[in-house]
MIDOSE-1310 file (N, C-alpha, C; in nm, 2 decimals, decimal comma, always signed):
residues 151
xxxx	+7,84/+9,54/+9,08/+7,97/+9,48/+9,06/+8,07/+9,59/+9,03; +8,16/+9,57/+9,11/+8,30/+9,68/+9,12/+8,33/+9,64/+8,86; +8,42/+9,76/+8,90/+8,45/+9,77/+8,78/+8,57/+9,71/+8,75; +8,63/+9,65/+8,62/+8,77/+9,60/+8,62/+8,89/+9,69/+8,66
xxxx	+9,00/+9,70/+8,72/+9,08/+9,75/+8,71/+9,23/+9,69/+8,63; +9,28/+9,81/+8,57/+9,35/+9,73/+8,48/+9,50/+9,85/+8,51; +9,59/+9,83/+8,46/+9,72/+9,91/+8,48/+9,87/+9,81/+8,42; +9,94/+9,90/+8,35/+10,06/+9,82/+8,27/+10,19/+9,93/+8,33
xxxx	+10,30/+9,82/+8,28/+10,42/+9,94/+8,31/+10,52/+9,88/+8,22; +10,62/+9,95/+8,18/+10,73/+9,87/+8,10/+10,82/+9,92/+8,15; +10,98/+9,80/+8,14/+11,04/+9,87/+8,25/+11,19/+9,78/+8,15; +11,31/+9,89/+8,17/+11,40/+9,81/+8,12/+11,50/+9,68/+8,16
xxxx	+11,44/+9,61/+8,21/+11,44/+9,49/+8,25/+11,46/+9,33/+8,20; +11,50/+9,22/+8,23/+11,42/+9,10/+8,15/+11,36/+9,07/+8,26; +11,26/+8,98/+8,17/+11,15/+8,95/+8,22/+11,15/+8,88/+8,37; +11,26/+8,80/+8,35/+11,30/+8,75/+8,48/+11,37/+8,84/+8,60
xxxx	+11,40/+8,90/+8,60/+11,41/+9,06/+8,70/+11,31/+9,08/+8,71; +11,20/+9,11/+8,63/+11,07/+9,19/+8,67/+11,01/+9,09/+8,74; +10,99/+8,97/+8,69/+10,93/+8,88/+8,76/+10,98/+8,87/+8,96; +11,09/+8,86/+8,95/+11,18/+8,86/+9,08/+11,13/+8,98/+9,17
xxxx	+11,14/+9,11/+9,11/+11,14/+9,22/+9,19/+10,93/+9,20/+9,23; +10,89/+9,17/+9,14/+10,73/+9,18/+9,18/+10,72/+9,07/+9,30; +10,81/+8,97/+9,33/+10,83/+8,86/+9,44/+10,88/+8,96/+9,57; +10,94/+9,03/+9,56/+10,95/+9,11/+9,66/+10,92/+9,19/+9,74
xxxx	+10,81/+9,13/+9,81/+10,73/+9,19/+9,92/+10,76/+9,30/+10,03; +10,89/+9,36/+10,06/+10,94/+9,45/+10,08/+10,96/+9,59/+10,04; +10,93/+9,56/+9,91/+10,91/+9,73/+9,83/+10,82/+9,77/+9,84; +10,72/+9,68/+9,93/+10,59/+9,79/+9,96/+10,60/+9,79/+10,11
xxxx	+10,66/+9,81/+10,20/+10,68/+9,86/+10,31/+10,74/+9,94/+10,29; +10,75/+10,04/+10,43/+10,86/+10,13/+10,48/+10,77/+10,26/+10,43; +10,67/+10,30/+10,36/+10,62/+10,40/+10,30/+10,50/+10,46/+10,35; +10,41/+10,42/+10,47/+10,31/+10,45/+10,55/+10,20/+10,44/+10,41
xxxx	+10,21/+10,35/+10,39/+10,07/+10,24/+10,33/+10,04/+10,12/+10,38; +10,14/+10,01/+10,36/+10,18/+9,88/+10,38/+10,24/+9,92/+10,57; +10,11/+9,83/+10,64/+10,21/+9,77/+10,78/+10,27/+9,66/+10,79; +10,22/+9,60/+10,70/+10,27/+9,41/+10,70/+10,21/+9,37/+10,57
xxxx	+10,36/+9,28/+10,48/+10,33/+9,19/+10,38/+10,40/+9,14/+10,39; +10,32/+8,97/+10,43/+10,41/+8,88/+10,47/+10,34/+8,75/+10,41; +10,40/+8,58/+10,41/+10,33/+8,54/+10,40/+10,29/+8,43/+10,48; +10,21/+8,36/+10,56/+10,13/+8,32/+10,65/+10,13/+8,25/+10,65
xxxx	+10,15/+8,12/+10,56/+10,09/+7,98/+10,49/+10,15/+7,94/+10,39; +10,25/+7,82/+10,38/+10,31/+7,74/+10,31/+10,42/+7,86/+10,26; +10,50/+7,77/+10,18/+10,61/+7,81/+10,09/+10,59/+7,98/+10,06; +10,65/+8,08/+10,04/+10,66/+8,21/+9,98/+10,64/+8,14/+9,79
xxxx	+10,56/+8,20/+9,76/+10,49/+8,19/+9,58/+10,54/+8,06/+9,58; +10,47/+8,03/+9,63/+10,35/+7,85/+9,56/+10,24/+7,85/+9,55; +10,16/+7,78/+9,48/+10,04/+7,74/+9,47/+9,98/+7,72/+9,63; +9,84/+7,79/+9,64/+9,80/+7,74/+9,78/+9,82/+7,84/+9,88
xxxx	+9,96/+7,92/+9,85/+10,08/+7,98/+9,95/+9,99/+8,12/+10,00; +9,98/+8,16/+10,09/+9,88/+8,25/+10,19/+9,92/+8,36/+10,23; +9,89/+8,48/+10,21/+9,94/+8,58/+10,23/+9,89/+8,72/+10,32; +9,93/+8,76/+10,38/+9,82/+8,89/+10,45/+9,90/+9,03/+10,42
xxxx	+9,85/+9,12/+10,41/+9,87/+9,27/+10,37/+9,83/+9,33/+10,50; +9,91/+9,44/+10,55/+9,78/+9,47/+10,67/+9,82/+9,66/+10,56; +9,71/+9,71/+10,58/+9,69/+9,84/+10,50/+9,67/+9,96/+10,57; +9,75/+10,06/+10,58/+9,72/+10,18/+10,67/+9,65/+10,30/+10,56
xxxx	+9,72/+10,31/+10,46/+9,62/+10,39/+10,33/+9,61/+10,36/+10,22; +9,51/+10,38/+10,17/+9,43/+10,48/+10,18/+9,31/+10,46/+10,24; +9,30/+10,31/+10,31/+9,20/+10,27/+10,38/+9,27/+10,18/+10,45; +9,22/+10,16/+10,58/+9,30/+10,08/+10,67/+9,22/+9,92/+10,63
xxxx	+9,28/+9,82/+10,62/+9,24/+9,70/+10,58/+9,34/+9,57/+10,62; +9,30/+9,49/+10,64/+9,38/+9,35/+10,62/+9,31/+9,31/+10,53; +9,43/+9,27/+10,45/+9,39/+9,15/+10,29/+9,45/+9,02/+10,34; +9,35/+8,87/+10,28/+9,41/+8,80/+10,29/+9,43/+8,77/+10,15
xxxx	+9,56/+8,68/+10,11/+9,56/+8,63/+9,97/+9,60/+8,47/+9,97; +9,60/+8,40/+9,84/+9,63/+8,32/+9,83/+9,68/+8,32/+9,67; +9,79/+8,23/+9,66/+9,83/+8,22/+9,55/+9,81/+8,11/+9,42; +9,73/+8,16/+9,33/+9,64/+8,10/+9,27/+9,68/+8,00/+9,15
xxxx	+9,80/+8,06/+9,11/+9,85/+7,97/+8,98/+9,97/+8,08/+9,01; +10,08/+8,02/+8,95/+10,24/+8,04/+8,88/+10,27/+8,00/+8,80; +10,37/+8,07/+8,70/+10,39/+7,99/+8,58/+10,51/+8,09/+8,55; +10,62/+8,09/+8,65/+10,74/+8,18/+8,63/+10,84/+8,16/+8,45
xxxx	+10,85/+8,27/+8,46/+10,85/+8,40/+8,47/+10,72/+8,50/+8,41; +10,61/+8,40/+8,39/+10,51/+8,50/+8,30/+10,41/+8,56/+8,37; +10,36/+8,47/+8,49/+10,22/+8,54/+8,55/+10,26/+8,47/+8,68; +10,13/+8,56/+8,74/+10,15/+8,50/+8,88/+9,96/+8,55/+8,90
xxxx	+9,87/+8,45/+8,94/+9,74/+8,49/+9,00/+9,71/+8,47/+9,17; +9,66/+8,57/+9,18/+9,60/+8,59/+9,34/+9,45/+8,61/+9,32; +9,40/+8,53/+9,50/+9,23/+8,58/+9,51/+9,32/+8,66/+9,65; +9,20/+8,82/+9,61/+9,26/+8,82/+9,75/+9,13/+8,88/+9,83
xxxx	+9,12/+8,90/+9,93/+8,99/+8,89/+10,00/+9,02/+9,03/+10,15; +8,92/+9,14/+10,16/+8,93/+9,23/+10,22/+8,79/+9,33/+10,21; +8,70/+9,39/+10,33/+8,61/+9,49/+10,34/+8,49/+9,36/+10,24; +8,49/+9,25/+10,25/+8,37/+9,17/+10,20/+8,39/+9,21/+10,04
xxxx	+8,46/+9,21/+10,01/+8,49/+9,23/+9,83/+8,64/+9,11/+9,82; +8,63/+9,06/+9,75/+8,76/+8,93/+9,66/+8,77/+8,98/+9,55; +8,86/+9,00/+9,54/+8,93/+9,02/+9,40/+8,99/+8,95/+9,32; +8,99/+8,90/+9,21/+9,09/+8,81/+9,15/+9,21/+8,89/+9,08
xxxx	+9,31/+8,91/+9,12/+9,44/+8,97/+9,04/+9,53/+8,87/+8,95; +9,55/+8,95/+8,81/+9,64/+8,86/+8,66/+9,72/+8,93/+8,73; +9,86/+8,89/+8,67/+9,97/+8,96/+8,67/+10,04/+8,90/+8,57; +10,09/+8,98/+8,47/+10,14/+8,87/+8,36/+10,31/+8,94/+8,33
xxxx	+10,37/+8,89/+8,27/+10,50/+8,94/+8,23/+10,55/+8,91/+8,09; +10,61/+9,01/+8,02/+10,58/+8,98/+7,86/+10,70/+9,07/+7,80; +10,78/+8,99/+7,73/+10,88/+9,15/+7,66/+10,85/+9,22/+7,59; +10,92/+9,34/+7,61/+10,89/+9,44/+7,52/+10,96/+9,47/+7,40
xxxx	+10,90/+9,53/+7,31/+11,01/+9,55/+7,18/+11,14/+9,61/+7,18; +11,12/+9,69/+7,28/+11,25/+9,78/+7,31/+11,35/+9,67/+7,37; +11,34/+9,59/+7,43/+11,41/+9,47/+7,52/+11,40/+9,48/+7,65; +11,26/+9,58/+7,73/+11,25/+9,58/+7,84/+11,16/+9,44/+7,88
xxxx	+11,07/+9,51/+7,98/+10,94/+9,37/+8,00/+10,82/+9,47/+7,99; +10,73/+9,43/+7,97/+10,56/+9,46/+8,05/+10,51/+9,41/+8,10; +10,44/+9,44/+8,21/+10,39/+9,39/+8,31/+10,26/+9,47/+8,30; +10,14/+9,38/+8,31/+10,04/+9,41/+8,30/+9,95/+9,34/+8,42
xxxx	+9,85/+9,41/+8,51/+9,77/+9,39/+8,61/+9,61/+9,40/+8,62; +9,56/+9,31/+8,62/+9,42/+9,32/+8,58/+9,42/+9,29/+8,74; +9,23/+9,35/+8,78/+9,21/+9,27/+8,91/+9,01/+9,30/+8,89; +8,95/+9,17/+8,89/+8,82/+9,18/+8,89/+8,75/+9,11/+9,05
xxxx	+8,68/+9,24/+9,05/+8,63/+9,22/+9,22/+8,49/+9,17/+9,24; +8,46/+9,11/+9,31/+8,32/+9,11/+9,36/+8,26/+9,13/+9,48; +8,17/+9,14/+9,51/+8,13/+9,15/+9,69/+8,11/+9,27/+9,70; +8,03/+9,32/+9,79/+8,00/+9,42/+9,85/+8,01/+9,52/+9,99
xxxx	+8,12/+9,59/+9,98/+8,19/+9,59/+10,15/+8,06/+9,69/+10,22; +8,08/+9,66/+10,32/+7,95/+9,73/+10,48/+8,03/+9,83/+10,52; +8,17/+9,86/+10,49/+8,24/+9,98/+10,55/+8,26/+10,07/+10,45; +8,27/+10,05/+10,35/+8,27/+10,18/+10,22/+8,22/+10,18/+10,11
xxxx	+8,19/+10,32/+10,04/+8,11/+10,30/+9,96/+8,19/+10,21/+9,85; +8,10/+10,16/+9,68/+8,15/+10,13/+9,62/+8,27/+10,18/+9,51; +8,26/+10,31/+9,54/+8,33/+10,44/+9,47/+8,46/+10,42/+9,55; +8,50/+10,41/+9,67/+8,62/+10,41/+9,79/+8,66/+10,30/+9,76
xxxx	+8,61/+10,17/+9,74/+8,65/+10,04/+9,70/+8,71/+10,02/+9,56; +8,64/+10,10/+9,44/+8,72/+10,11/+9,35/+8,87/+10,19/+9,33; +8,81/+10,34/+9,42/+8,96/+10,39/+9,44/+9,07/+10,33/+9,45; +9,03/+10,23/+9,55/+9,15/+10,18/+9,68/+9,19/+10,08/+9,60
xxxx	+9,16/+10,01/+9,51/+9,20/+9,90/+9,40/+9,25/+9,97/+9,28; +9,22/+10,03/+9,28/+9,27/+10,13/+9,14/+9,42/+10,18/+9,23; +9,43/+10,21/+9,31/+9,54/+10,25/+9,42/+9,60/+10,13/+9,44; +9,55/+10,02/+9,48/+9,70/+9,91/+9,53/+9,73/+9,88/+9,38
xxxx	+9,66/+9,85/+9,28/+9,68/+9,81/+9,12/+9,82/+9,88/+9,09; +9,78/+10,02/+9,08/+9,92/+10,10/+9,07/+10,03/+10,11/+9,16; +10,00/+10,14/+9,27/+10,14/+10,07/+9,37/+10,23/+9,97/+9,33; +10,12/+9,81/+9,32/+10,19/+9,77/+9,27/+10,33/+9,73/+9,17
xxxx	+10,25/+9,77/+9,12/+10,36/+9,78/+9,00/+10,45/+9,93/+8,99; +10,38/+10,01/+9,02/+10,55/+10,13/+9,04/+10,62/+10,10/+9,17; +10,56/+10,03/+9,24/+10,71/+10,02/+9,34/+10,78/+9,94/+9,28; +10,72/+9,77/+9,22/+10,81/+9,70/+9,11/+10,92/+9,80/+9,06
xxxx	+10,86/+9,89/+8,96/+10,96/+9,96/+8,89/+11,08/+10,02/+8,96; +11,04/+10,09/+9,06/+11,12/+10,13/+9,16/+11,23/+10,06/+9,20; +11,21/+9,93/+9,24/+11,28/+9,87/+9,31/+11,39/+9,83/+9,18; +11,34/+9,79/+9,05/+11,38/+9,76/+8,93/+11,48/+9,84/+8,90
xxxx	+11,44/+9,99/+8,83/+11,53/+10,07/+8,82/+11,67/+10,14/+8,93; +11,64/+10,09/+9,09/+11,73/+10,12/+9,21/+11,82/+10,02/+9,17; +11,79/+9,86/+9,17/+11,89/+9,78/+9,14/+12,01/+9,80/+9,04; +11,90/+9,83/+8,89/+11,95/+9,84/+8,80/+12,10/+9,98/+8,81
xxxx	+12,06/+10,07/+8,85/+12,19/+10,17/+8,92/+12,27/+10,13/+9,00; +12,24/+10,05/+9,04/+12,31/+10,02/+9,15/+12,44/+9,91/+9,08; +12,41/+9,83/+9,00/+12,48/+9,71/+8,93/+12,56/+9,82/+8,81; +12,48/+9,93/+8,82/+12,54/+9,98/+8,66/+12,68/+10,11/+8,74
xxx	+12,60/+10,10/+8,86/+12,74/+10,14/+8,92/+12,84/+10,09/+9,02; +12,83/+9,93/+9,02/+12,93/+9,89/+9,07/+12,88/+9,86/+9,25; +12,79/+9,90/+9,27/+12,77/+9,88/+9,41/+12,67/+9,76/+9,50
């Protein structure tokens, strides 16, 4: 069994921004990782709602997902399924003392992929884990300039 992966960020934000920007499936395009994140099946973040990733690195993969529970602005859970390993991803959203947010990402996997070892499988999750959430930031802190300069 793959190992937990876990990864947090704080960001000067409210919670509900952070929440919003992590909805934005677009901050992981354009960077020659992400070929497609789109979603496939019902409503965009609902319960049920279906999602595909197609992946160019650090391993080429399609992920499917689905969206597991919501409970805006605090979490959002995904199973997501790729290389014969499912993962279950938390994503939770929480203020920070400073008056930013944190965002915290757990993802526990199971399965056994036929195309790479278990070591490459951990990588590659330990790699989309952190993506995640720094392009969030990214996209977070660009806005944030952007309003603080008027544009």
């Amino acid at each position: 069994m793959l190992p937990r992966v876990e990864y947090s960020v704080t960001i000067p934000v409210s919670v509900d921004a952070a929440f919003h920007a992590f909805q934005d499936l677009d901050r992981l395009l354009h960077r020659g990782i992400y070929q497609e994140a789109s979603f496939i099946e019902g409503k965009p973040w609902e319960v049920g709602s279906r999602l595909r990733y197609v992946v160019i690195k650090p391993v080429k993969a399609t992920v499917s997902a689905v969206v597991n529970s919501l409970s805006p602005p605090r979490a959002i859970s995904l199973l997501n399924h790729a290389l014969g390993v499912t993962a279950e991803q938390h994503v939770t959203f929480g203020p920070d003392l400073q008056g930013g947010t944190r965002v915290r990402i757990t993802m526990d996997s199971v399965g056994e992929s036929t195309e790479l070892p278990e070591s490459a499988v951990h990588e590659a999750l330990n790699f989309f884990t952190r993506d995640a959430l720094d392009t969030m930031v990214t996209l977070c802190n660009r806005q944030r300039k952007s309003s603080a300069s008027g544009k």
